[in-house]
N, CA, C and O atoms as a Tinker XYZ file with bonds, in Angstrom:
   276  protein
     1  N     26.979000   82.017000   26.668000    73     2
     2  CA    26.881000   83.411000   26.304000    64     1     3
     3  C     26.888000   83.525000   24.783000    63     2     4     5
     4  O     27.837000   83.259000   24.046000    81     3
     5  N     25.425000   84.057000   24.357000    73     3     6
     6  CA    25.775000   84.519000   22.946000    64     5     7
     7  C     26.450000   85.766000   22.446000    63     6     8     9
     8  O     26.182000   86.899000   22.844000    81     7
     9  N     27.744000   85.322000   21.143000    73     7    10
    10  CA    28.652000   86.233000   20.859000    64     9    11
    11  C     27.384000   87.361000   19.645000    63    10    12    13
    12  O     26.721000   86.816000   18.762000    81    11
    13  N     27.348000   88.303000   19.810000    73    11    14
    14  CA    26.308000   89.079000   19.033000    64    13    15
    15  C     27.081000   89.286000   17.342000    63    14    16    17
    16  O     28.252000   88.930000   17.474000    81    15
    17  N     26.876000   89.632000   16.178000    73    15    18
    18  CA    27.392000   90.251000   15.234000    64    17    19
    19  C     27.786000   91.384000   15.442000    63    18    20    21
    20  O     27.208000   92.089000   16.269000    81    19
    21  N     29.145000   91.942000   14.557000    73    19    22
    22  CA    30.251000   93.097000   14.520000    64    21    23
    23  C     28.950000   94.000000   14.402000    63    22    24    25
    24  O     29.069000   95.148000   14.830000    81    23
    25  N     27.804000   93.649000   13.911000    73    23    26
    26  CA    27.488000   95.043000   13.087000    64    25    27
    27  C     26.195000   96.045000   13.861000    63    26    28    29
    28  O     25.758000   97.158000   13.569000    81    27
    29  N     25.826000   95.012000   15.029000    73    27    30
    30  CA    24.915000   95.020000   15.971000    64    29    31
    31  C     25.588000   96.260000   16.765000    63    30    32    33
    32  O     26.607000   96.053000   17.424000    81    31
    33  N     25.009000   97.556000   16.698000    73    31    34
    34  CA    25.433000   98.237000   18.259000    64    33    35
    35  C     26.558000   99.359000   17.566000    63    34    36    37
    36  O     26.964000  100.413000   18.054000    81    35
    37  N     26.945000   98.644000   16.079000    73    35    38
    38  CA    28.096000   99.637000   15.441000    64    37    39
    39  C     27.346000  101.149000   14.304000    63    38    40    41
    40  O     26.495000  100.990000   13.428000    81    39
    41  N     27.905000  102.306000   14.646000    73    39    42
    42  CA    27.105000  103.073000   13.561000    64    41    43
    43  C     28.326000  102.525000   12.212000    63    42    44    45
    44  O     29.552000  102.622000   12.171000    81    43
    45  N     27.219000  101.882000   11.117000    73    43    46
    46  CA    28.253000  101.358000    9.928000    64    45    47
    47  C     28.766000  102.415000    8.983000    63    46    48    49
    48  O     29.705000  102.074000    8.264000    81    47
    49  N     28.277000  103.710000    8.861000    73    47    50
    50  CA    29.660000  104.907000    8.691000    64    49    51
    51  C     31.171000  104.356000    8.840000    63    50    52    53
    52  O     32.147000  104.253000    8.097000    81    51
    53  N     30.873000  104.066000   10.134000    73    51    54
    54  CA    32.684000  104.189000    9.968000    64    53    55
    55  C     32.932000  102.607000    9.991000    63    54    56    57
    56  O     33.854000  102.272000   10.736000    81    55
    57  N     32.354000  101.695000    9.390000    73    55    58
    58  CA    32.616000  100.538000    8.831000    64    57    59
    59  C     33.338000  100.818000    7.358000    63    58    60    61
    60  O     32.963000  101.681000    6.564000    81    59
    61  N     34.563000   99.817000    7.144000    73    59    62
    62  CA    35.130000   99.989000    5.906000    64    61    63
    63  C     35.634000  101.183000    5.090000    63    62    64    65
    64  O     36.221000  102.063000    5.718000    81    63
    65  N     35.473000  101.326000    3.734000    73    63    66
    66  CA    36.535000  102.400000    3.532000    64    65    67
    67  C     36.071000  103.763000    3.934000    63    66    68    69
    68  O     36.978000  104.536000    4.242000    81    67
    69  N     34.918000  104.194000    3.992000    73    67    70
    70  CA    33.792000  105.066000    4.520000    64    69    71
    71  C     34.459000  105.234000    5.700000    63    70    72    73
    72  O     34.722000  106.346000    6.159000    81    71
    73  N     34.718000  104.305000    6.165000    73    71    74
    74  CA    35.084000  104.827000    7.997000    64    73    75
    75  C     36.093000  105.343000    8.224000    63    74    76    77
    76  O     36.209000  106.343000    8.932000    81    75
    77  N     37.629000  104.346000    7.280000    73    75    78
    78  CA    38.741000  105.138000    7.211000    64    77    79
    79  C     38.905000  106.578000    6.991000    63    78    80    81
    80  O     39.446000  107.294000    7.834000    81    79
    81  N     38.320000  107.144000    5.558000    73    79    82
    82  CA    37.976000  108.208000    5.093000    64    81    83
    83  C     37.977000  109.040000    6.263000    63    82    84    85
    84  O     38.851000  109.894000    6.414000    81    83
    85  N     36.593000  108.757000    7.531000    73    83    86
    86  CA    36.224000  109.553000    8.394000    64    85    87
    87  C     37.063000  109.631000    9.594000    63    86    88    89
    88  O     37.273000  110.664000   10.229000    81    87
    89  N     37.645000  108.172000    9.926000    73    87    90
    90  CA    39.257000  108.543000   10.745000    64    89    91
    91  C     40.272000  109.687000   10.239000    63    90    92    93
    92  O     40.639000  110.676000   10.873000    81    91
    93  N     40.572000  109.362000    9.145000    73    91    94
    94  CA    41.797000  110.077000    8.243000    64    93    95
    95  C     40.891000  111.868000    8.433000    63    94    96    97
    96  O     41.685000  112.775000    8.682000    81    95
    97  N     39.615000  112.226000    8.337000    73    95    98
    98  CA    39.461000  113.391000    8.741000    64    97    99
    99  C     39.336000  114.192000    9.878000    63    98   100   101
   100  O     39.494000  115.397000   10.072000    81    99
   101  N     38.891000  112.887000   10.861000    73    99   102
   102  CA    39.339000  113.600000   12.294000    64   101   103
   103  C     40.708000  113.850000   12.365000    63   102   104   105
   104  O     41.028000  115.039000   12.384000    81   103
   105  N     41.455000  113.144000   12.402000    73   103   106
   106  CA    42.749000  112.741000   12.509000    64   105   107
   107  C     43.209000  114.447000   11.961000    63   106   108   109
   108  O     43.681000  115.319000   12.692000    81   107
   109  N     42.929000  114.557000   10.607000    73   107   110
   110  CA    43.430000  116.028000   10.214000    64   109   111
   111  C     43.118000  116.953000   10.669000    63   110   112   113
   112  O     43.799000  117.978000   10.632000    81   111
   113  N     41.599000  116.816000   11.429000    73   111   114
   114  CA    41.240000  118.219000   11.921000    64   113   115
   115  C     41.753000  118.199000   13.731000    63   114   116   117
   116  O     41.868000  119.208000   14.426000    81   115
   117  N     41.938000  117.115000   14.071000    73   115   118
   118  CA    42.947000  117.221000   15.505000    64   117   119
   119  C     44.330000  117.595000   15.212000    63   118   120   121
   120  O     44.969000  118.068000   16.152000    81   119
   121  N     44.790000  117.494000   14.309000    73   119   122
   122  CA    45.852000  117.883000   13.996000    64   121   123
   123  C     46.102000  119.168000   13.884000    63   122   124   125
   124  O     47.035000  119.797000   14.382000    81   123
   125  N     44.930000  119.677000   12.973000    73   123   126
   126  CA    45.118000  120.914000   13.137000    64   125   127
   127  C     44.482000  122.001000   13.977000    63   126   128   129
   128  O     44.307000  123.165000   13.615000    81   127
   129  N     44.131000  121.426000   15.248000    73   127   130
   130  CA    43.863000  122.352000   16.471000    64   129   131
   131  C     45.176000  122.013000   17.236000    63   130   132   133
   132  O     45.358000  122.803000   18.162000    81   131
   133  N     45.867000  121.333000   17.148000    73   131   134
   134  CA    47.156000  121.250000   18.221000    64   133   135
   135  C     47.992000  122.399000   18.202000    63   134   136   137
   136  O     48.676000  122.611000   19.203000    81   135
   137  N     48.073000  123.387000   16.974000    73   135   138
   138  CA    48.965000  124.610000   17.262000    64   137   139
   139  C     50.607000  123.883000   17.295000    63   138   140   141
   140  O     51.108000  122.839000   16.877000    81   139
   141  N     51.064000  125.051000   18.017000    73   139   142
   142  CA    52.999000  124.696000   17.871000    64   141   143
   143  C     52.762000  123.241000   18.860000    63   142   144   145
   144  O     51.906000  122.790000   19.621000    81   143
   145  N     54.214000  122.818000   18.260000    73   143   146
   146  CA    54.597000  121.122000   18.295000    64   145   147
   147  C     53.251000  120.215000   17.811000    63   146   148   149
   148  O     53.200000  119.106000   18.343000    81   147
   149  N     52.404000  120.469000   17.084000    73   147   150
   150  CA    51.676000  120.000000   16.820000    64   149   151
   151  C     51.995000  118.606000   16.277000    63   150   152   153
   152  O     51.118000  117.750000   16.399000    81   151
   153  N     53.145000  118.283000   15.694000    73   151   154
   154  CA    53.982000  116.613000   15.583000    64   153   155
   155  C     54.033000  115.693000   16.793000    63   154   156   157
   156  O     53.570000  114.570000   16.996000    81   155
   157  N     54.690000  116.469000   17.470000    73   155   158
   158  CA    54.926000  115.732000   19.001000    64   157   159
   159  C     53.899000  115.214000   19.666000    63   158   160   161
   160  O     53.761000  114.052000   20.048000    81   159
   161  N     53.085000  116.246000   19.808000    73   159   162
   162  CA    51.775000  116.127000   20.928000    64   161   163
   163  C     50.547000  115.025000   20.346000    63   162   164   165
   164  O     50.011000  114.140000   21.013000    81   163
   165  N     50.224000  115.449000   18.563000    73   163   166
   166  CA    49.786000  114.083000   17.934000    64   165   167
   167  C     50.711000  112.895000   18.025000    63   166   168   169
   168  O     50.088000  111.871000   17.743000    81   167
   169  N     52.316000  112.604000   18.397000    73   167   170
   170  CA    52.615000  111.180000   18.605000    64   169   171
   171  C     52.209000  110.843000   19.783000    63   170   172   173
   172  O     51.854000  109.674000   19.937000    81   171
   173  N     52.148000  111.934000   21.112000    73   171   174
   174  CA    51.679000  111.210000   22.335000    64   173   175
   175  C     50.334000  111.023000   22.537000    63   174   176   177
   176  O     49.841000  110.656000   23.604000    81   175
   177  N     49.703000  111.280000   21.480000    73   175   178
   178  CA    48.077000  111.191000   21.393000    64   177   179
   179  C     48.424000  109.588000   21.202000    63   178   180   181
   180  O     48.436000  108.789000   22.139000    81   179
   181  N     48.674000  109.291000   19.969000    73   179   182
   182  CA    48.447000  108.131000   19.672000    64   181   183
   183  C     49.188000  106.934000   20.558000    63   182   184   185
   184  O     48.907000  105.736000   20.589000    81   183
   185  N     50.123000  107.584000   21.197000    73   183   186
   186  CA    50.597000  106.697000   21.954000    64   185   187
   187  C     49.971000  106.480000   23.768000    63   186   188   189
   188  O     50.240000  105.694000   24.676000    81   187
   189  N     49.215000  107.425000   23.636000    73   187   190
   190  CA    48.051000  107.230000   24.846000    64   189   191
   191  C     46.948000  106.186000   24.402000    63   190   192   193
   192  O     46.416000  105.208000   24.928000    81   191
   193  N     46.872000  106.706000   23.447000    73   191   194
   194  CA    45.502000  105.471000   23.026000    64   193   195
   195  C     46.116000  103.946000   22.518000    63   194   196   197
   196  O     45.314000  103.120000   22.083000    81   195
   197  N     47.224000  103.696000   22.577000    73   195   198
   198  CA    47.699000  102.400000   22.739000    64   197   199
   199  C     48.423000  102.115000   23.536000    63   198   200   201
   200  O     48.930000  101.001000   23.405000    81   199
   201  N     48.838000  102.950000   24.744000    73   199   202
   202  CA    49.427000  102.337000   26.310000    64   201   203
   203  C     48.122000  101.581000   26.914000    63   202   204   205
   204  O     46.925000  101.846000   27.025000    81   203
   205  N     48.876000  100.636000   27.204000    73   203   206
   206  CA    48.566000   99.308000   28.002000    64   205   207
   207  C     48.472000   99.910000   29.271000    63   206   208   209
   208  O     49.477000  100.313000   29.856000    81   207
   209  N     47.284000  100.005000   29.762000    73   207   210
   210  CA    46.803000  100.556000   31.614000    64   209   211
   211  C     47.411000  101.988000   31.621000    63   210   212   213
   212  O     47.843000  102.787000   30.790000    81   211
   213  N     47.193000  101.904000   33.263000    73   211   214
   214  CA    47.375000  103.480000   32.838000    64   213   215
   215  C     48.554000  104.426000   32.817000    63   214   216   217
   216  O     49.560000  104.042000   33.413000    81   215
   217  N     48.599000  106.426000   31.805000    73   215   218
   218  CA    49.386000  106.248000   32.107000    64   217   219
   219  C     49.652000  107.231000   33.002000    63   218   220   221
   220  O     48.779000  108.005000   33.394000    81   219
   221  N     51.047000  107.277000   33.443000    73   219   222
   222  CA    50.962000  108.588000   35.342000    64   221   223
   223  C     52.014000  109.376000   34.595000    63   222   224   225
   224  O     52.395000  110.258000   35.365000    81   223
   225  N     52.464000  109.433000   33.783000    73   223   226
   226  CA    53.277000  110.704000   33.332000    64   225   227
   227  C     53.456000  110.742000   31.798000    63   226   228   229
   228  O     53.279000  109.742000   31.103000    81   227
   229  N     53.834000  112.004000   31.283000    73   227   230
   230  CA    54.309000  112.313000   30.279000    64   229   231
   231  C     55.588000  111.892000   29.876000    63   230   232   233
   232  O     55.764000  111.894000   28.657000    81   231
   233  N     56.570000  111.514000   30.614000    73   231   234
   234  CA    57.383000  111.079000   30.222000    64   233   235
   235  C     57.412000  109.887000   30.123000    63   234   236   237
   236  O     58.082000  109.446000   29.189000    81   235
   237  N     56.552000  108.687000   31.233000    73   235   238
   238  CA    56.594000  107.376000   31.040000    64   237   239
   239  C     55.989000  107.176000   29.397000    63   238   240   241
   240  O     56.389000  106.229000   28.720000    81   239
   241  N     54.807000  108.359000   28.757000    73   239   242
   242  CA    54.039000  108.227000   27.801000    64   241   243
   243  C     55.207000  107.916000   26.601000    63   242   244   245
   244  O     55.103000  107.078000   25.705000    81   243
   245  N     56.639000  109.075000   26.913000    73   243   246
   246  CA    57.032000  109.423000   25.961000    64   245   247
   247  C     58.027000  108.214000   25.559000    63   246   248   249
   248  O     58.662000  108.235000   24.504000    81   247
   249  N     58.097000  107.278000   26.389000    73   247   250
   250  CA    58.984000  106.268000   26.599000    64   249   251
   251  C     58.347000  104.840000   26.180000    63   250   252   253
   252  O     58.987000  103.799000   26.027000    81   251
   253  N     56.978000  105.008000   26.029000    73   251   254
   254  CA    56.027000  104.226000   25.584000    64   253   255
   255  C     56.533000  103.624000   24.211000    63   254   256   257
   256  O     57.265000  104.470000   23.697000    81   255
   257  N     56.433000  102.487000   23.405000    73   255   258
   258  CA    57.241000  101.817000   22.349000    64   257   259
   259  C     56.007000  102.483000   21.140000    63   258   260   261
   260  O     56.370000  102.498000   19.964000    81   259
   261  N     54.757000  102.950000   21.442000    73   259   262
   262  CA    54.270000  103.693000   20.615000    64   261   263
   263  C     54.527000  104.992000   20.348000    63   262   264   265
   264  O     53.837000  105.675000   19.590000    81   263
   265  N     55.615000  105.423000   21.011000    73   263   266
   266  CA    55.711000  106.778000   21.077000    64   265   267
   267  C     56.864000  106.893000   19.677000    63   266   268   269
   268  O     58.024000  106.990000   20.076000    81   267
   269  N     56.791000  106.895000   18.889000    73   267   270
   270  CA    57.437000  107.497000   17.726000    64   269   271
   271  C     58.766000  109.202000   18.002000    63   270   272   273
   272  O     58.474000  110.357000   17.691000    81   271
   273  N     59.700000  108.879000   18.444000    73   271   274
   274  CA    60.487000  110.172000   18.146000    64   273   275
   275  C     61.655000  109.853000   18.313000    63   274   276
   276  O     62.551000  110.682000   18.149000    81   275
């Protein structure tokens, strides 16, 4: 099996500091549609997108070692 190049298949925007940039602005503008607890609900964001399989509750989420609180 040939392994293809990183750059094949990637839009290179969000390659390198360009890309960070464009993380760091989603990131602000999800932030700021969350409304009240808007802290909280962005830590269980991020801690959804790094639970391992899946997850079945909000509280298992909140118990998650990514879960920051």
């Amino acid at each position: 099996m040939d392994s293809l190049p990183l750059s094949d298949g990637i839009d290179q925007s969000f390659v390198g500091p360009a890309g960070l940039d464009r993380l760091r602005e989603f990131r602000g503008q999800l932030y700021g549609c969350l409304g009240r607890r808007a802290d909280e609900l962005f830590e269980l964001a991020d801690a959804l997108l790094c639970a391992e399989g899946p997850v079945r509750s909000l509280v298992g989420l909140c118990l998650a070692p990514e879960h920051r609180r």
